[in-house]
C-alpha positions as CSV (number, residue, x, y, z in Angstrom):
1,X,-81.7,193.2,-159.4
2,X,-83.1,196.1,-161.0
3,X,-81.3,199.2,-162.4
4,X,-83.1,202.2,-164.1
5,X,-80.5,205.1,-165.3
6,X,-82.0,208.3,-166.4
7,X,-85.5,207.0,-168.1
8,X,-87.4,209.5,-169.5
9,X,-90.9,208.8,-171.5
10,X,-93.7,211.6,-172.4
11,X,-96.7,211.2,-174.0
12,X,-97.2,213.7,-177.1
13,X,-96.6,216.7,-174.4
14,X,-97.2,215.4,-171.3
15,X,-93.8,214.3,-169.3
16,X,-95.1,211.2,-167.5
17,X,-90.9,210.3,-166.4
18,X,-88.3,212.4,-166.6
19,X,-84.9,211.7,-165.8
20,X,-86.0,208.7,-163.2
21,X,-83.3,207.0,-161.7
22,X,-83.9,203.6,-159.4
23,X,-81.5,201.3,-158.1
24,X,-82.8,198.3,-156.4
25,X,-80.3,196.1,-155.7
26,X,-81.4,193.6,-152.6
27,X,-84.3,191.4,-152.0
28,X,-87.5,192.8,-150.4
29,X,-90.6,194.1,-150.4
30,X,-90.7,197.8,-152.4
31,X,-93.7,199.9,-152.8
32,X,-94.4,201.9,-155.9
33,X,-96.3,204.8,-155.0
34,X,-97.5,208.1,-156.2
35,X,-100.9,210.2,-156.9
36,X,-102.5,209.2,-160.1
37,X,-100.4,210.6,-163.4
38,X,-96.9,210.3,-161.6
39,X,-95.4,207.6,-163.4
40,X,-96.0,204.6,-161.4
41,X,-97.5,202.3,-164.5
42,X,-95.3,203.7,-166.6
43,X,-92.7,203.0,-164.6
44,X,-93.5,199.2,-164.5
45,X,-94.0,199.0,-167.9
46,X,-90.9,200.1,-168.7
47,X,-89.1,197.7,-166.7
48,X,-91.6,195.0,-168.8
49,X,-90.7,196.6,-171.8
50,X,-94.7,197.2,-172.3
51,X,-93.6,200.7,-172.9
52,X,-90.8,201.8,-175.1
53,X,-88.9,204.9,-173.2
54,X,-87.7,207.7,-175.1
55,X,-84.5,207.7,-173.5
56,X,-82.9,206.0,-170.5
57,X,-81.5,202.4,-170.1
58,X,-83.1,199.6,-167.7
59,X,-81.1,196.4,-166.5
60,X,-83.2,193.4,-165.2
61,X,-80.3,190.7,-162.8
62,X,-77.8,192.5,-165.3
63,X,-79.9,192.1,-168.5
64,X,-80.1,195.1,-171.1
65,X,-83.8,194.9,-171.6
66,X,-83.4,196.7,-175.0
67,X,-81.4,193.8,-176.0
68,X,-83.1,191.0,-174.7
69,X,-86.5,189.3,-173.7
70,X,-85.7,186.5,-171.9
71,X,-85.2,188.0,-168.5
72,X,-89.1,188.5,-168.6
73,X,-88.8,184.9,-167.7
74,X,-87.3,186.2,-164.3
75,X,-90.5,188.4,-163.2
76,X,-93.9,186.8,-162.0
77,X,-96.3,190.0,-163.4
78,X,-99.5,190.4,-161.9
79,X,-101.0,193.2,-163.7
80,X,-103.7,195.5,-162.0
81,X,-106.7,194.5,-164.6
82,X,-106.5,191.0,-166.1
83,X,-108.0,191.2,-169.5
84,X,-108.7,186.7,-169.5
85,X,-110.7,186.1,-172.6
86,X,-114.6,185.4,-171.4
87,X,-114.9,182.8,-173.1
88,X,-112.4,180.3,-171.7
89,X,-113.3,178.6,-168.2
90,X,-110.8,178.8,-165.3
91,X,-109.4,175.3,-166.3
92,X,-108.7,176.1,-169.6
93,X,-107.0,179.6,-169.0
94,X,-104.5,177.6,-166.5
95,X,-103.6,174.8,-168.7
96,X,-103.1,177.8,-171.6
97,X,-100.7,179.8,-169.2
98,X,-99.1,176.3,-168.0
99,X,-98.4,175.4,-171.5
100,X,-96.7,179.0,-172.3
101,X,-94.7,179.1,-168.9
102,X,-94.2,175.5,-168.0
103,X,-94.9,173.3,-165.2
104,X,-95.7,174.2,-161.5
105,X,-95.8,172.9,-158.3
106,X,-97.7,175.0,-156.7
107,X,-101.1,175.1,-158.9
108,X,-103.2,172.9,-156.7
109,X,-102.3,174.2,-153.3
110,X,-103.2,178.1,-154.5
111,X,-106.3,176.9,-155.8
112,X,-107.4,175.0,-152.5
113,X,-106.2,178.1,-150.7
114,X,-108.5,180.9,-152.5
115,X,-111.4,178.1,-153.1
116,X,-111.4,178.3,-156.4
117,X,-112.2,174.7,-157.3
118,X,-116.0,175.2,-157.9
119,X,-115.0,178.0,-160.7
120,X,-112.7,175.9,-162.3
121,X,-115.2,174.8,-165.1
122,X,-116.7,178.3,-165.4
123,X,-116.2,180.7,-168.1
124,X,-114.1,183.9,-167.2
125,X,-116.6,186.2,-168.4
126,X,-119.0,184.8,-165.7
127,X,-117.0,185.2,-163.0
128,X,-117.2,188.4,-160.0
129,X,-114.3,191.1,-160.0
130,X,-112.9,189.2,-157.0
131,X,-112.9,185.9,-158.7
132,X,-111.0,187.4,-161.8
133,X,-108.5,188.7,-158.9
134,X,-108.2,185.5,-157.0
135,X,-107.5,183.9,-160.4
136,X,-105.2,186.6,-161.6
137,X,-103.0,186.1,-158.1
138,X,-103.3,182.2,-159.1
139,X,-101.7,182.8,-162.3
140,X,-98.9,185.3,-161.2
141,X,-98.2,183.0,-157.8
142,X,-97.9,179.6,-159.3
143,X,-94.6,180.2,-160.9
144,X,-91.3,180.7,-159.2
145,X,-89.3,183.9,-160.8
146,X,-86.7,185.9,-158.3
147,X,-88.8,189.3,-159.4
148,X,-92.3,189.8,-159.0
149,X,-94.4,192.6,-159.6
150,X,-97.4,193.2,-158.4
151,X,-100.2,196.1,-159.5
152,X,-102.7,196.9,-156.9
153,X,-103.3,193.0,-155.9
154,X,-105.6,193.7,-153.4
155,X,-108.6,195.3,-155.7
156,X,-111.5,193.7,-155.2
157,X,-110.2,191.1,-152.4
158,X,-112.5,189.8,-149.4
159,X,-110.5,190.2,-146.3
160,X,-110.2,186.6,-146.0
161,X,-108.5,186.7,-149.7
162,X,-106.3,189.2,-148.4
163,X,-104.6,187.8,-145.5
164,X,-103.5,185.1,-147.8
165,X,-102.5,186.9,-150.3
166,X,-100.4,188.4,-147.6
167,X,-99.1,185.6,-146.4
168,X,-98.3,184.3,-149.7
169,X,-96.3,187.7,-150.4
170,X,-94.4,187.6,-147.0
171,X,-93.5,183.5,-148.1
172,X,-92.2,184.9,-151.7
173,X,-90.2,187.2,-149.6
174,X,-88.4,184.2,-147.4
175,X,-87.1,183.3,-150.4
176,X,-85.1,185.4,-151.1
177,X,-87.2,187.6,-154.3
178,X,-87.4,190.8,-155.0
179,X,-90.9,192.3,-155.1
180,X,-92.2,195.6,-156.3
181,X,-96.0,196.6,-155.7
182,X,-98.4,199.6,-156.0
183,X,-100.9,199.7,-154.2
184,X,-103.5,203.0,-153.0
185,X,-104.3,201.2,-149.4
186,X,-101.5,202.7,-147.5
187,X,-102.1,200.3,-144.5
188,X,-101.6,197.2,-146.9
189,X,-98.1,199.2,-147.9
190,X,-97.4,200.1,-144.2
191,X,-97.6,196.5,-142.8
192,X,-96.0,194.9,-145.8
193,X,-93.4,196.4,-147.2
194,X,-89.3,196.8,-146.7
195,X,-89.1,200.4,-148.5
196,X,-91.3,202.7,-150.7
197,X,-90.1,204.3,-153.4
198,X,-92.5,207.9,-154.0
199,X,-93.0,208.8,-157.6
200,X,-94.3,212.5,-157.9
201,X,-94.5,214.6,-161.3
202,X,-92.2,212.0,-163.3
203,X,-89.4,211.5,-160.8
204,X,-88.4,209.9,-157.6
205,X,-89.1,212.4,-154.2
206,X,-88.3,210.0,-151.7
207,X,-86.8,206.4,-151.6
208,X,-86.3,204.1,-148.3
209,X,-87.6,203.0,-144.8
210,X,-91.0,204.0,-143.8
211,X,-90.0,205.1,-140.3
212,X,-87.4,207.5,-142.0
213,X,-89.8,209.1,-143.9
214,X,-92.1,209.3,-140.8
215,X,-89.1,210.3,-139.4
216,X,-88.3,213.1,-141.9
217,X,-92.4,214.3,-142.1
218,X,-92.6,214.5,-138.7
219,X,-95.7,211.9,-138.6
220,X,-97.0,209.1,-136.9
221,X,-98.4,206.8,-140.2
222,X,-97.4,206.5,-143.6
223,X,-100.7,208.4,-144.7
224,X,-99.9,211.7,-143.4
225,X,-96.3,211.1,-144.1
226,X,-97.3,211.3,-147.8
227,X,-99.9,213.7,-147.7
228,X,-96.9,216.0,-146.2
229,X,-94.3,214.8,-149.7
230,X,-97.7,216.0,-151.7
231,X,-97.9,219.2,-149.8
232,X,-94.1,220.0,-150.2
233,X,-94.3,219.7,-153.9
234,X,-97.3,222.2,-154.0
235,X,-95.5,224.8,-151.5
């Protein structure tokens, strides 16, 4: 699905990957994690080809992404701050991304489902942070790509928003896709997600099952279980 071989990308002096290797190679749910300034955007980026690495290949369902952009037609990308121009209304921003992506069938349900028709004729600029979210998941859910990745997708939810955005994660699951997340809320990572995959000063420190890695930490929730990878690295 997706293969990452020795990327490395710094910023005039500051390393922000070095030597990162990632294989991903079944269907799942797979948390990105890390402190702020370990790679995890970067990371993501790369993969989009949003950033350029210094060095390093990445292959997207056995696509060079140096070589070609049409597997970005494979990934459903919700990013973490949706920058929708404030002066379109919901409708408009829709039909625009419909008319770049092509037809979907699942438009009218995910808009009954977040109760978003009364927005649908308001301009974007006008809208609350967890409006812009509930249209941002509308845009990145409506399509049907075998990758998705999603940055922080709960920020600025209501908890009603987020049980079905949950639900409509688990469903994308079911069918067989491959889903990579970040997210800071580590009980949102704990309940949904196959394997995380910790980033920490440019690199991967741990990848797989949660229960191994409370396993390996010696603790009882994913929280601690980090906190104890941080601790490591400062020891």
């Amino acid at each position: 699905m997706i293969e990452v071989v020795g990327l490395h990308k710094q910023f005039n002096k500051n390393v922000v990957l070095s030597d990162l290797h990632l294989n991903i190679t079944e269907p799942g749910i797979f948390a990105i994690l890390g402190p702020n300034g370990s790679g995890k955007t970067t990371l993501i980026k790369s993969i989009l080809r949003m950033v350029i690495p210094d060095k390093g290949d990445i292959r997207v369902l056995g696509k060079d992404v140096k070589k070609t952009s049409d597997y970005r037609k494979q990934i459903d990308y919700l990013p973490q701050i949706a920058n929708f121009p404030s002066n379109l209304k919901v409708r408009e921003l829709i039909r625009m991304i419909k008319d770049l992506r092509g037809k979907t069938e699942k438009e009218a349900r995910l808009i009954e489902q977040f109760a978003l028709q009364p927005y649908l004729d308001i301009k974007l600029g006008n809208l609350s942070g967890g409006t812009k979210q509930k249209v941002n998941i509308l845009l990145t859910f409506m399509f049907d790509s075998p990758i998705m990745i999603l940055d922080e997708p709960t920020a600025g939810l209501d908890p009603l928003a987020m049980i079905q955005l949950k639900e409509l994660i688990l469903e994308e699951k079911q069918k067989g896709k491959t889903i990579l997340i970040t997210s800071h809320i580590m009980s949102f990572v704990e309940e949904m997600t196959d394997e995380i995959v910790f980033l920490l000063e440019g690199n991967i420190r741990f990848k797989g099952d949660i229960q191994t890695l409370k396993t390996d930490t010696k603790q009882s929730d994913l929280e601690h279980a980090i906190a104890i990878l941080l601790e490591s690295n400062h020891a």
